[in-house]
C-alpha positions in Angstrom: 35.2 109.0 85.5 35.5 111.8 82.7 36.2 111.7 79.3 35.0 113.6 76.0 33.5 111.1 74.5 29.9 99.4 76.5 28.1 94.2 80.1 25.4 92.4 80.5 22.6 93.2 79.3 20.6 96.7 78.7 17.2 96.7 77.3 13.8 98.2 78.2 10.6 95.8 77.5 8.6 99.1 78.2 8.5 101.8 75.8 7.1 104.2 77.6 10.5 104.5 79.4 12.7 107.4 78.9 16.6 107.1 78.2 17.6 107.4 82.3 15.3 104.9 82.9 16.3 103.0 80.6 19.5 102.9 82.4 18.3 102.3 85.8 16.4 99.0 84.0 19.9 97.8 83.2 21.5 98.4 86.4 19.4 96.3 88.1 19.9 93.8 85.6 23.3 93.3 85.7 22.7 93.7 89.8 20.8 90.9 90.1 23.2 88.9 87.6 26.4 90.0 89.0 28.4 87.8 91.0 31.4 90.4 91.8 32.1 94.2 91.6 28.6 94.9 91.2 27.9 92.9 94.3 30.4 95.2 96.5 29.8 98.6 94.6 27.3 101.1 92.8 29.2 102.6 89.8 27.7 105.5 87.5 28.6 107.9 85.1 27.0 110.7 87.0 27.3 113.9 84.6 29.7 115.4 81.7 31.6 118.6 82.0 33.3 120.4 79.0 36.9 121.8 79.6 39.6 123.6 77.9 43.5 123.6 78.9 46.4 122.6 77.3 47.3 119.7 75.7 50.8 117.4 75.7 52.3 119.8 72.8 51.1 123.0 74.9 48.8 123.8 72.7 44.9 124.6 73.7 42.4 122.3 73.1 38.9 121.8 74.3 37.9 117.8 75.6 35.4 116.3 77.7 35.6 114.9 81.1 33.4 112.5 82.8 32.4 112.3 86.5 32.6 108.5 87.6 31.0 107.7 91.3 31.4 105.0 93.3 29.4 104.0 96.2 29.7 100.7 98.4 26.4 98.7 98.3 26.9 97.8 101.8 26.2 101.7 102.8 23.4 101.8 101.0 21.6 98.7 101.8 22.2 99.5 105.8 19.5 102.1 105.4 22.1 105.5 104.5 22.7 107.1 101.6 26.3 108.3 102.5 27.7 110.6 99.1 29.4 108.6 96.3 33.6 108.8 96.0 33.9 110.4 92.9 36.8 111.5 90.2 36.9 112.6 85.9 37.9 111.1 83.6 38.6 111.7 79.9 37.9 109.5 76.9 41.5 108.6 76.3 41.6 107.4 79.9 38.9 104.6 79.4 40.8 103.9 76.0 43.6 103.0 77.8 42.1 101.2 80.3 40.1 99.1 77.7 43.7 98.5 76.0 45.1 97.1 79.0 42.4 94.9 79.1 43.0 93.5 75.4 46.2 93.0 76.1 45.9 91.5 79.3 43.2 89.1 78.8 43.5 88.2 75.2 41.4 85.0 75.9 38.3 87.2 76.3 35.7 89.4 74.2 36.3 92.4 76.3 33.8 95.3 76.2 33.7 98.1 73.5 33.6 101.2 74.3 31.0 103.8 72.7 31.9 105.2 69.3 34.3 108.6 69.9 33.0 110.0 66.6 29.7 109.7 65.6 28.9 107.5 62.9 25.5 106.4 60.9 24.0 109.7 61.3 21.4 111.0 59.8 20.7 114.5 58.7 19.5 116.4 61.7 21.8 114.7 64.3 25.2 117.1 64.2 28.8 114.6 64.1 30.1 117.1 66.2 31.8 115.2 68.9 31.1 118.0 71.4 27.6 118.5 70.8 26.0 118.2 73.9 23.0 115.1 72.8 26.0 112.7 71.5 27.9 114.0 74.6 25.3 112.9 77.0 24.9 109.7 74.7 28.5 108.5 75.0 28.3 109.3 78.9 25.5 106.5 79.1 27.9 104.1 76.7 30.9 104.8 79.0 29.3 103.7 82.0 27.8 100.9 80.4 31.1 100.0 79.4 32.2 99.9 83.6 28.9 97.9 83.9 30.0 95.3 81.6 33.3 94.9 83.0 32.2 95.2 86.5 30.2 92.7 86.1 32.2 90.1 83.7 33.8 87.3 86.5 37.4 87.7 85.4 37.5 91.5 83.9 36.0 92.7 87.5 38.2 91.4 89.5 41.4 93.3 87.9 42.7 95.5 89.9 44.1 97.9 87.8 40.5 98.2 86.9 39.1 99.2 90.7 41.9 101.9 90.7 40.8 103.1 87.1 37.3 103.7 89.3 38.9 104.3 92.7 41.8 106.7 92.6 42.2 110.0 91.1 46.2 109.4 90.4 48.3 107.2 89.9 46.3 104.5 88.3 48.0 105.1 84.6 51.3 104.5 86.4 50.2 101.1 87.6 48.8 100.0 84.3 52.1 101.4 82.6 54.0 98.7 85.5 52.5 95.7 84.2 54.4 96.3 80.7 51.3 95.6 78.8 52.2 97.6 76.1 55.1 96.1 75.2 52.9 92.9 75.1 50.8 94.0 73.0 50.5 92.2 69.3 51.6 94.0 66.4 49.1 94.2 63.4 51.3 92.8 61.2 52.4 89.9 63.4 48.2 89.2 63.8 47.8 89.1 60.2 51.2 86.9 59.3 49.6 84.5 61.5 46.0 84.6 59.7 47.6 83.6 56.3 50.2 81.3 57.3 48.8 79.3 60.3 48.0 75.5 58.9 45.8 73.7 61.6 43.5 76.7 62.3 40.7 75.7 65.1 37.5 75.4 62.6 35.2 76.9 65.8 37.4 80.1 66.1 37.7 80.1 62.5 34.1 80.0 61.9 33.2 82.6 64.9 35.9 85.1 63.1 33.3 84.6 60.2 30.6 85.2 62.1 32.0 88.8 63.9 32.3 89.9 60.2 28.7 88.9 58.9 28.1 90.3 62.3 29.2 93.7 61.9 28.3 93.7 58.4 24.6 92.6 58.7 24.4 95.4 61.8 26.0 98.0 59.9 23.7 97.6 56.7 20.7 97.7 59.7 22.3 100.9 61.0 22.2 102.6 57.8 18.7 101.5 56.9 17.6 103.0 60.4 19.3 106.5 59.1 18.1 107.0 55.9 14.3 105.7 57.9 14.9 108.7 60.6 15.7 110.7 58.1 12.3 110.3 56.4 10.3 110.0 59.3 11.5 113.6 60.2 10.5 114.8 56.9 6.9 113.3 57.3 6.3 114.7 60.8 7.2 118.2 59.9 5.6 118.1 57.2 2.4 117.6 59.1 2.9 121.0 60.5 2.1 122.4 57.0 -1.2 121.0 57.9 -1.6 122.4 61.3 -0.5 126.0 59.6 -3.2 125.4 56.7 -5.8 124.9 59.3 -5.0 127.7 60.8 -4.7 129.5 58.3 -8.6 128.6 56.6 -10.2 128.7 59.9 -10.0 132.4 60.1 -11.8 132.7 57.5 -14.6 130.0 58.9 -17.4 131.2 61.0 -18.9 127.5 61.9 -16.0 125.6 61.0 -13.3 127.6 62.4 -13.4 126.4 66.2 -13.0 122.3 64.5 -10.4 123.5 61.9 -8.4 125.2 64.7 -8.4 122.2 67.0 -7.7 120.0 64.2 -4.8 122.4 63.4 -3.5 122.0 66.8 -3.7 118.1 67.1 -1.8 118.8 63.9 1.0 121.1 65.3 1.9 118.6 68.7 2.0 115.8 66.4 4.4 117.5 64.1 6.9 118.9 67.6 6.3 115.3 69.1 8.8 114.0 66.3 12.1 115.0 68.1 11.1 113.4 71.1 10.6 110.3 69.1 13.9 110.1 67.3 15.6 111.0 70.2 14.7 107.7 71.4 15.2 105.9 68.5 18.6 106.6 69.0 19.1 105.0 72.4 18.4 102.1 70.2 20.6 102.8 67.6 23.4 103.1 70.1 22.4 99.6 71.6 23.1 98.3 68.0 26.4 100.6 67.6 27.6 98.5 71.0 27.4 94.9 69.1 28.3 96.6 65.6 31.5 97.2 68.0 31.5 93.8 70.1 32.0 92.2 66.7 35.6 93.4 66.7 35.9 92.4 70.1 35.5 88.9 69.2 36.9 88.8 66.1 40.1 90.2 68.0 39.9 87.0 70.5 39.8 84.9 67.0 42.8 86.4 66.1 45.0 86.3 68.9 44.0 82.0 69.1 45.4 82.1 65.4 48.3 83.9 66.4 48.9 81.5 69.6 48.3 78.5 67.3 50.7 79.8 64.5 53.3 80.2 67.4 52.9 76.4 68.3 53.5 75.6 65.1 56.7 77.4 64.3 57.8 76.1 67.3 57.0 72.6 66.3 58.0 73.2 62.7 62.1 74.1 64.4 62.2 71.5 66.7 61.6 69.2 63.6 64.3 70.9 61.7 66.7 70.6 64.7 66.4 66.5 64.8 66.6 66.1 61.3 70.0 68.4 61.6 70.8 66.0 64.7 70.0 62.8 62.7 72.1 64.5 59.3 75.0 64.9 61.3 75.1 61.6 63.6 74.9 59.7 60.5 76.4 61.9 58.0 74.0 61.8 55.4 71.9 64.9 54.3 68.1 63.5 53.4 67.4 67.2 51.7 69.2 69.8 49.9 70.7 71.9 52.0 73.0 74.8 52.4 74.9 72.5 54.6 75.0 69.8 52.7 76.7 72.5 49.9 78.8 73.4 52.6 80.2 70.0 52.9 80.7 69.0 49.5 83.1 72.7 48.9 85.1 72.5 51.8 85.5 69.0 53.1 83.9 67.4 56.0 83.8 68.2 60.1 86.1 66.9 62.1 85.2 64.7 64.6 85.5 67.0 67.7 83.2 69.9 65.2 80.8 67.3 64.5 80.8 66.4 69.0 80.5 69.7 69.4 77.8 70.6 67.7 75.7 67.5 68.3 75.9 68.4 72.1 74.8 72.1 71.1 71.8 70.5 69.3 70.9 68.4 71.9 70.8 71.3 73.8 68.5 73.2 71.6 66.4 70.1 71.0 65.6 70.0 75.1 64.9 73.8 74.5 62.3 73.5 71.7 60.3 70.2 73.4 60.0 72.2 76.2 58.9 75.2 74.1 56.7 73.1 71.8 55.4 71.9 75.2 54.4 75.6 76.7 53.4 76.3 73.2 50.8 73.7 73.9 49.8 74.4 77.2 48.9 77.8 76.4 47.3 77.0 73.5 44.8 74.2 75.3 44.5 77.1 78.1 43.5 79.6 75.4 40.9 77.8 73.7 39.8 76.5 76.4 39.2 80.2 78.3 38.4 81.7 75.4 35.3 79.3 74.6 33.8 79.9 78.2 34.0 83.8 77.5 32.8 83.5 73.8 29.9 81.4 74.9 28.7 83.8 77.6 28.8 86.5 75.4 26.6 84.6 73.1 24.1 84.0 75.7 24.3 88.1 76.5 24.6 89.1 72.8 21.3 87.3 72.1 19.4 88.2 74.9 20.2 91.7 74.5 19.5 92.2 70.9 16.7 90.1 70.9 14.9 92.7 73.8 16.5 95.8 71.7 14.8 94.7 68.8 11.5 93.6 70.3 11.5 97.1 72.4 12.6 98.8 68.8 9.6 97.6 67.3 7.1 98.4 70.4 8.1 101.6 70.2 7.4 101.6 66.3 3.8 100.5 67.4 3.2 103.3 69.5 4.3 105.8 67.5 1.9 104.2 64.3 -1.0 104.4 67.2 -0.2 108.0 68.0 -0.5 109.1 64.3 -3.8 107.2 64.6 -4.9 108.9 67.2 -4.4 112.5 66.0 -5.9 112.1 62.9 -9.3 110.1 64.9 -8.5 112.9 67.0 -8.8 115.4 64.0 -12.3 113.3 62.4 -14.0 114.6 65.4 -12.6 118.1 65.1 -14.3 118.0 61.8 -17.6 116.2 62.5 -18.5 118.9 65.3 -18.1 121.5 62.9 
């Protein structure tokens, strides 16, 4: 798939392990968890290519497109290693895909996909969108994401998903068919329903909370780590003042010159080695970013159960007001004020074939709103129920990964304290053979 540029679970115990495999790690992860796609078929992100053409007002613009392969395990396993199908695909591609999902599985805390600008940078990491190390960063988020959802037990199954990986053209159109757009929830409908919904589920009310002190308590973590990298580059460089100082007084050393010029080099690869380092620091960072963005994700599945409860109530709350307009008019007394009861009182009572009439028309409506109130219900029940599954398997997935990010986070921390050890013990015996 291409694009310019998030499931089970990523995380490398080891950190001697570089960034690719890294990714092979969580591969065979969600392999050996996967009960579906990822059974049937080997998906990567292969590679990113940079291309210019025009764009839907005709003018030029420069985007990103990702290679997406696909490969049937069966091929592979039987002892071949036949060459993968593959197609590009561009950012706003796997936007819309990932909107389709929203929309069509509301009940779920679908996958996020990797940040399209980058954010929580520090000084010496460009925000350029097309700069080629956040480029080759949001290729290993994108096919993350088509991990996750191949290997979640409803989202892999869609099958507007397999063409999404499967056919070059003609997959937008089929999306487009299922009229998910026009299904989608307006923002202002969603946030109606937040204020105004009375018997609000205290679980999905309390995970809402939760994705906020989620995305907060990430987001303060994420900065933190910035401003950190930011010093930690100033420290290691700094240390190649050292190496040049070294240098610099061993040419003027007869019997110390040999120790201060090793110790001057020790000085210099620990200095260069500091790139390397932050460069994988931000592999981490970007397993962080993925949850920072999960949060929404579950926060939006919170919303939509208060906007299918707030529906149940309304209709509830009009079937009431239809039988108390029923009762009112079989018995001709109005129990509240009322415009009709105004009504009334200025220009005379119904006759009796008025009053027939509409009785039979409530009646009508009443049958109408019990059923409504009745699918209202249903889907409601269905909902929470659904929803609760999903939300506790991402729990299970959420913790497990950030629990191995963290842990792998601070192994690496380790290392890198032992490597500044070593070059200075390394150093001491420069100078103790002088």
């Amino acid at each position: 798939m291409a694009d310019s540029g998030s499931e089970d679970i990523a995380v490398i115990g080891n950190t001697d392990l570089t960034p690719s495999e890294s990714e092979n790690n969580l591969k065979n992860t969600m392999v050996e968890k996967g009960t579906n796609l990822l059974k049937r078929m080997e998906i990567n992100v292969a590679e990113a290519e940079k291309r210019t053409g025009k764009n839907a007002v005709n003018m030029q613009e420069t985007y990103t497109v990702y290679l997406v392969e696909t490969r049937a395990v069966d091929a592979t396993s039987e002892g071949t290693t036949p060459v993968p199908d593959s197609l590009w695909r561009r950012y706003s591609e796997f936007e819309l895909l990932r909107n389709y999902l929203l929309v069509t599985y509301p009940f779920l805390v679908v996958p996020p996909l990797p940040e399209k600008r980058a954010e929580f940078v520090w000084h010496k990491l460009s925000a350029d969108n097309m700069d080629p190390d956040f480029v080759e960063r949001r290729r290993v988020g994108l096919e993350n994401f088509l991990l996750r959802v191949a290997l979640h037990p409803v989202l892999s199954n869609d099958k507007i998903f397999y063409s999404f990986l499967t056919e070059e053209n003609g997959w937008k159109e089929n999306a487009f068919e299922t009229g998910f757009q026009a299904m989608a929830d307006s923002r202002l409908k969603a946030l109606n329903a937040t204020f105004r919904v009375k018997n609000a589920d205290k679980r999905f009310a309390d995970m809402k909370h939760y994705g906020d002190e989620l995305q907060s308590v990430i987001s303060q973590l994420l900065r933190v780590r910035a401003r950190a990298a930011d010093r930690l580059y100033g420290v290691y460089k700094v240390h190649a003042n050292y190496g040049r100082v070294f240098s610099e007084w061993s040419a003027i050393e007869k019997e110390m010159g040999d120790g201060l010029q090793s110790a001057g080099h020790h000085m210099d690869a620990y200095a260069a080695s500091v790139d390397d380092i932050l460069e994988e620091e931000e592999h981490y960072a970007d397993q962080l970013k993925e949850y920072l963005f999960y949060a929404d994700a579950l926060r939006a599945v919170c919303r939509k159960h208060e906007l299918t409860q707030y529906e149940l109530e309304m209709a509830a709350q009009d079937l009431t007001s239809k039988k108390q307009q029923q009762e009112e008019l079989a018995t001709g007394t109005v129990r509240t004020f009322s415009l009709k009861g105004m009504t009334s009182k200025l220009f005379g009572q119904e006759t009796p074939e008025q009053r027939e009439a509409k009785l039979k028309m409530l009646e009508t409506q009443i049958e109408e709103g019990e059923e409504l109130v009745k699918e209202r219900n249903t889907e409601c029940e269905e909902f929470v129920k659904s929803a609760w599954v999903d939300i506790e398997r991402f729990k299970e997935q959420k913790d497990h990964d950030l629990r191995e990010a963290l842990i792998s986070y601070a192994i690496m921390q380790i290392s890198m304290c032992k490597k500044g050890i070593q070059v200075w013990n390394n150093a001491k015996e420069c100078f103790s053979k002088m």
